[in-house]
Backbone bond lengths (Angstrom), bond angles and torsions (degrees), N, CA, C in turn:
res aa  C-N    CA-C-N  psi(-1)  N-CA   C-N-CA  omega(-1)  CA-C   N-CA-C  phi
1 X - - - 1.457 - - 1.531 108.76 -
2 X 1.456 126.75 119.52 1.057 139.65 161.31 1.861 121.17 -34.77
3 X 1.200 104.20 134.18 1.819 102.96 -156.88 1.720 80.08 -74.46
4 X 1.506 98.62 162.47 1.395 111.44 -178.37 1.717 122.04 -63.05
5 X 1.245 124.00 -173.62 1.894 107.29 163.43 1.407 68.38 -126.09
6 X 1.016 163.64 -48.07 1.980 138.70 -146.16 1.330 92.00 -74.40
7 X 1.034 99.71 -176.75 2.009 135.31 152.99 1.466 110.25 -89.04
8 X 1.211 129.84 158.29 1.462 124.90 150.79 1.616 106.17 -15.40
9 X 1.543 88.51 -79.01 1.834 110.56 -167.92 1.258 122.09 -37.08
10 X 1.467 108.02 -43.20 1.342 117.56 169.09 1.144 131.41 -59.38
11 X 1.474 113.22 -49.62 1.495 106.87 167.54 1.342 120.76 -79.83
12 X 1.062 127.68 -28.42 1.541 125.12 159.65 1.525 97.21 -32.37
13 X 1.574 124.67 -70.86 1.574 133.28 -159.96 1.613 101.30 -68.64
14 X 1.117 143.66 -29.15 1.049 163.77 168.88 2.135 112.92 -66.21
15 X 1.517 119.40 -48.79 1.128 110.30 142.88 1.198 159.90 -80.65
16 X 1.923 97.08 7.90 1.351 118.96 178.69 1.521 114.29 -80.28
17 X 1.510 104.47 -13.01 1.869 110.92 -175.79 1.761 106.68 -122.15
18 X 1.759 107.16 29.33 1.283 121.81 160.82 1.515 105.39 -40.92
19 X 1.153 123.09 -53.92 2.133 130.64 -125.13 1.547 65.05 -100.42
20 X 1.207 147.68 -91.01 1.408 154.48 -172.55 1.317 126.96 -24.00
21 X 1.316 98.30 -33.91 1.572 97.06 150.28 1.274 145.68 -110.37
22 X 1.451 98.50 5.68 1.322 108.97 163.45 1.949 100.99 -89.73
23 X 1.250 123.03 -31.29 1.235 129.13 175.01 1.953 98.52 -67.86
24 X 0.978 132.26 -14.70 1.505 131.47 171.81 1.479 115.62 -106.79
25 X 0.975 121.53 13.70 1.623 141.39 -153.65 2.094 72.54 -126.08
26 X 1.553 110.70 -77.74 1.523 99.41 -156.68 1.465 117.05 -61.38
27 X 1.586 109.25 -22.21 1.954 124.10 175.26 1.779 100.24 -70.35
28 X 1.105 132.85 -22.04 1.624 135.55 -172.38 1.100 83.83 55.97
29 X 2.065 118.09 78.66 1.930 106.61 147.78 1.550 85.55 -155.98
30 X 1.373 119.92 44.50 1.575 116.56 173.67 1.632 104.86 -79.33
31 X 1.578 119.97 29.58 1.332 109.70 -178.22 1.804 90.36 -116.92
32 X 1.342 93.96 -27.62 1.875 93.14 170.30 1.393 109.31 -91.80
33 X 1.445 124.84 14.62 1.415 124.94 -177.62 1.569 114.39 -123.80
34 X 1.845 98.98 -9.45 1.259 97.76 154.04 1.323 118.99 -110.23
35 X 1.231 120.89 4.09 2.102 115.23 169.97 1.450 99.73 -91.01
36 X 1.342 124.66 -15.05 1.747 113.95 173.62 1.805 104.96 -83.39
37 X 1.657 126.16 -40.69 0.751 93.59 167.12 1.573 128.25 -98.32
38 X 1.284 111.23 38.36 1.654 117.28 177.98 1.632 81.34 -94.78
39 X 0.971 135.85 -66.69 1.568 123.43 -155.94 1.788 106.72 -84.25
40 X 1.377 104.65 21.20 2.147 94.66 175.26 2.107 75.18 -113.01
41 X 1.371 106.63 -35.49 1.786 95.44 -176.26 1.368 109.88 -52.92
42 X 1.350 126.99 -26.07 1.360 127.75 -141.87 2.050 85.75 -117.47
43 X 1.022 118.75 -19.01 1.662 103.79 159.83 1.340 106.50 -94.90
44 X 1.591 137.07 -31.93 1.602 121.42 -168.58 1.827 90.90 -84.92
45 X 1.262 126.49 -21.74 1.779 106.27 -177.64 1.586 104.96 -140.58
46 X 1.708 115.13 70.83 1.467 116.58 166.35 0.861 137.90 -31.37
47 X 1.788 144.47 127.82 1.240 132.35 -133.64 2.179 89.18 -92.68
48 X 1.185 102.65 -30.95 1.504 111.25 169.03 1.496 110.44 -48.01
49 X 1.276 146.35 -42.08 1.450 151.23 177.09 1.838 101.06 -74.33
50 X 1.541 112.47 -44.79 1.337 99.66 160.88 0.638 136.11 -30.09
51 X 1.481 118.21 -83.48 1.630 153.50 -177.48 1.915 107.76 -46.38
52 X 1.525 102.98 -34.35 1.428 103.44 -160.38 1.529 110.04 -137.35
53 X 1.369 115.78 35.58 1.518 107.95 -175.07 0.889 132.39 -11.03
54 X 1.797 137.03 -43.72 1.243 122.04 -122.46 1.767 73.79 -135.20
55 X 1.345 109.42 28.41 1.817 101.46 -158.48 1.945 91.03 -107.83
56 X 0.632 141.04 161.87 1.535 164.60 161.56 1.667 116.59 -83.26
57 X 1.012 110.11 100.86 2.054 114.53 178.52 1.564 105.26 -32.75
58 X 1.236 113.43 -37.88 1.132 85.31 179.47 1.825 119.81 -134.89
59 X 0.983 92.76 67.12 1.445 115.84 177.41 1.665 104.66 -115.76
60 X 1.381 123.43 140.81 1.566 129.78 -179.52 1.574 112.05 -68.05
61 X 1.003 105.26 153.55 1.483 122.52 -158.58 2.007 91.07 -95.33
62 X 1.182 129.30 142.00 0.871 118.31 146.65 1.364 144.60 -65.84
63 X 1.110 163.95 -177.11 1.704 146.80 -164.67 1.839 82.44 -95.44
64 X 1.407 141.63 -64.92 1.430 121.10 -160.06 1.451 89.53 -69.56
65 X 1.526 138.51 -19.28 1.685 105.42 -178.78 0.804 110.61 -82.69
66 X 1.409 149.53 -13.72 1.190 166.99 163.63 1.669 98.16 -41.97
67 X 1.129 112.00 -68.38 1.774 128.73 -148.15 1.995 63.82 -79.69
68 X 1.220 144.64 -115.51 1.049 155.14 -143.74 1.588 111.26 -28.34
69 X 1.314 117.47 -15.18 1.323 116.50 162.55 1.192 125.82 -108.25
70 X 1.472 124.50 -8.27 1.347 127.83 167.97 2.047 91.50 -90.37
71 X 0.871 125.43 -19.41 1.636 109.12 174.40 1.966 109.61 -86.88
72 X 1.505 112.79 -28.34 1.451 107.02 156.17 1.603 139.12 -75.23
73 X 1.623 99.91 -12.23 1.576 108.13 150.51 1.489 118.08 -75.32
74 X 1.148 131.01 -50.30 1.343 114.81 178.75 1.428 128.92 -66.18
75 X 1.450 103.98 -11.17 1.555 104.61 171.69 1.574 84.17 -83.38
76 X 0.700 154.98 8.08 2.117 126.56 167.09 1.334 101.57 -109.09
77 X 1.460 127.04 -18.29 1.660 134.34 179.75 1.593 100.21 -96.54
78 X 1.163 121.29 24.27 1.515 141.33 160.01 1.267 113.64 -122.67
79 X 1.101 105.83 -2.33 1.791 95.49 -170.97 1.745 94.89 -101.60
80 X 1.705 102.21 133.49 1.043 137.51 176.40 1.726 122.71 -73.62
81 X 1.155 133.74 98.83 1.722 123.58 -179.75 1.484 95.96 -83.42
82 X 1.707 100.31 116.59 1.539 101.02 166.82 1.667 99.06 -118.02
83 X 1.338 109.26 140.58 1.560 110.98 -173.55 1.708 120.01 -128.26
């Protein structure tokens, strides 16, 4: 079995909006039901806490963490919802 891409947390938070998208799946607008929850994913699990666990919000980024987190945002602003 292929290792997961969530966290625990994530998919826990991630199967809590099961019924909602199957309830946006039967309205045909799971494309506005996945950019609302692409941007509530992206405040409850910052791609900055990703990238940098052990890092502090507000502590300075170094110039390669910098470059290493603007190249792990565009891999998710590449990612395609096919349904």
């Amino acid at each position: 079995m292929p290792k997961p891409w969530t966290t625990k947390d994530q998919l826990t938070w991630l199967n809590a909006r099961k019924n909602d998208f199957l309830e946006a799946q039967k309205q045909d607008i799971t494309t506005d039901w996945l950019n609302e929850v692409n941007e509530m994913w992206f405040l409850e699990f910052p791609e900055l806490k990703a990238c940098f666990p052990n890092k502090d919000a507000a502590e300075t980024l170094t110039p390669k963490e910098e470059e290493d987190l603007q190249v792990a945002l565009k891999k998710w602003k590449g990612v395609s919802y096919q349904i």
